[in-house]
N, C-alpha and C positions, 0 to 999 in steps of 0.2 A: 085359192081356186082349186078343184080337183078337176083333173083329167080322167077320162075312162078309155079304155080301148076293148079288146075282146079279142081271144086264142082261142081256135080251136084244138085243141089239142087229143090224142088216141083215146083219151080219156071221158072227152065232153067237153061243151065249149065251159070257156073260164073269161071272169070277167075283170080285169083289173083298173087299178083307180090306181093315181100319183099325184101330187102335190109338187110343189118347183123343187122340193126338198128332196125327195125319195115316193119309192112306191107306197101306197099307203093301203093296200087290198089286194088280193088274189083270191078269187071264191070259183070255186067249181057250180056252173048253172044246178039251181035246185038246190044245193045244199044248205044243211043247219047254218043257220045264222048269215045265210046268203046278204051279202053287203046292207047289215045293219048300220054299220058305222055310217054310209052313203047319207050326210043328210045336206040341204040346201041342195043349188046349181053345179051341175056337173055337164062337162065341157067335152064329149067327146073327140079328143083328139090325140095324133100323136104325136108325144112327147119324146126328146132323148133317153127317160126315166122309162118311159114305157117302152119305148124301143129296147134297152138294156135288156129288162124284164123279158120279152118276148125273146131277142138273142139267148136267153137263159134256159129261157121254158123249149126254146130248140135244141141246143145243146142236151140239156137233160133227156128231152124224150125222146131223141136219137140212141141214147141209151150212152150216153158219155157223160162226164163228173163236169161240170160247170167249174173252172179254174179262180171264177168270181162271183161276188155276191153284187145286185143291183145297186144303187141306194135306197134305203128302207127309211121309212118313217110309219112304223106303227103307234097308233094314238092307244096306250091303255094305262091302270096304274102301274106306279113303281116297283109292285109287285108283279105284274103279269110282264113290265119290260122284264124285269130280273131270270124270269121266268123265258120269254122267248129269248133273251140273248142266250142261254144255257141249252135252249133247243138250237141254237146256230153252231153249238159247239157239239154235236153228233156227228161223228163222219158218216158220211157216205156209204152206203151199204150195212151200213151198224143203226144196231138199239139200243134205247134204255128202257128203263122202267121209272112210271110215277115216283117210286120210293126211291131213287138213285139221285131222281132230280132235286125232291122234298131235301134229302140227306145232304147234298152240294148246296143245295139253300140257305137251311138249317147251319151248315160249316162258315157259313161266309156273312150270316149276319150273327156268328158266334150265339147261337140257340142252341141249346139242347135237343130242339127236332121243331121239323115242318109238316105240317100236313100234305098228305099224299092227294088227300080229294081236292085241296085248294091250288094244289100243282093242276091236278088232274083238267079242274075249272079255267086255269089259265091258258093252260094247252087245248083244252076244246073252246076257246076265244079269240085263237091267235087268226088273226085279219089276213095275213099272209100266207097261205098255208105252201105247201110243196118249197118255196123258198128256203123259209123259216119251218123247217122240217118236223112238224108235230106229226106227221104219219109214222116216224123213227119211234115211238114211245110205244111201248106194250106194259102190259100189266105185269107185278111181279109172278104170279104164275104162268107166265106167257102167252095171256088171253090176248085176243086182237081187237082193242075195244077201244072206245071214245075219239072215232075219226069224223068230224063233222063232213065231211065226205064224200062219207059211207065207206063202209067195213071192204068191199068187191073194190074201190079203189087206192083204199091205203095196203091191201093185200099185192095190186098191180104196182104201187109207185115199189113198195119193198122189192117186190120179185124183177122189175126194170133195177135196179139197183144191185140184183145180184145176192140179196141179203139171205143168210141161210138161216131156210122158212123150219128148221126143225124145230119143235119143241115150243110151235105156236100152233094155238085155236083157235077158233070163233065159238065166242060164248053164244048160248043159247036166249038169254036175255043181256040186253044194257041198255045204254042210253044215247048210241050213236050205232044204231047197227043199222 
């Protein structure tokens, strides 16, 4: 069964989903791929799961580091979990890039190399967002691209975080602007 609740939060409301297991969704209203995963009956209620979550999403937008992670249960392949557990592994106020991730990828299932756009694909699918920190990812030449979103919010969660914004842009075309 999934449970849904809803935060509002400085940013826009946000809708989130949990399962008995872990959270299983956090979408900012309106955004790219806004609770695709949502399918059958959903229960709006709240849960200790969701309760957690919201405790987090408070912490965070107060503008303090959350000292814990909820329990998560994102449903994707084995590549895209691989993928957001190495976005849970971004500190706080820091970025990577697409290619840093690919490259940690690539080292750990002893490749030669990963692709950067199939990083990129995972991280613009992650269920969880602001949790599971896919706004942390910038492009290797420091564009501010691919936050499903939106570009005005993954700029806000960076700048609440403290992250220093030099030697980042906003591209003129992408695919999550």
């Amino acid at each position: 069964m999934i449970y849904t609740g809803t935060y509002q939060s400085p940013l826009g409301g946000i809708l989130l989903a949990a399962n008995e297991i872990g959270l299983t969704g956090l979408w900012f209203e309106g955004q790219k791929y806004f609770a695709h995963t949502l399918t059958g009956e959903q229960i709006p209620k709240e849960t200790p799961v969701l309760a957690e979550a919201k405790k987090w999403l408070d912490l965070y937008f107060s503008g303090k580091e959350p000292n814990f992670i909820p329990p998560l249960h994102p449903a994707g392949s084995p590549f895209r979990q691989a993928v957001w557990k190495l976005l849970l592994e971004i500190p706080y106020g820091q970025t990577t890039t697409y290619g840093e991730i690919a490259g940690r990828l690539a080292a750990m299932q002893n490749t030669s190399s990963m692709s950067a756009q199939a990083v990129g694909g995972a991280v613009g699918h992650n269920e969880i967002s602001i949790i599971i920190p896919c706004h942390r990812v910038v492009g290797t030449n420091g564009s501010l691209t691919g936050y499903a979103g939106g570009i005005d919010r993954k700029i806000a969660l960076l700048k609440l975080e403290h992250t220093d914004m030099k030697g980042f842009f906003v591209t003129k075309k992408g695919t999550a602007l």
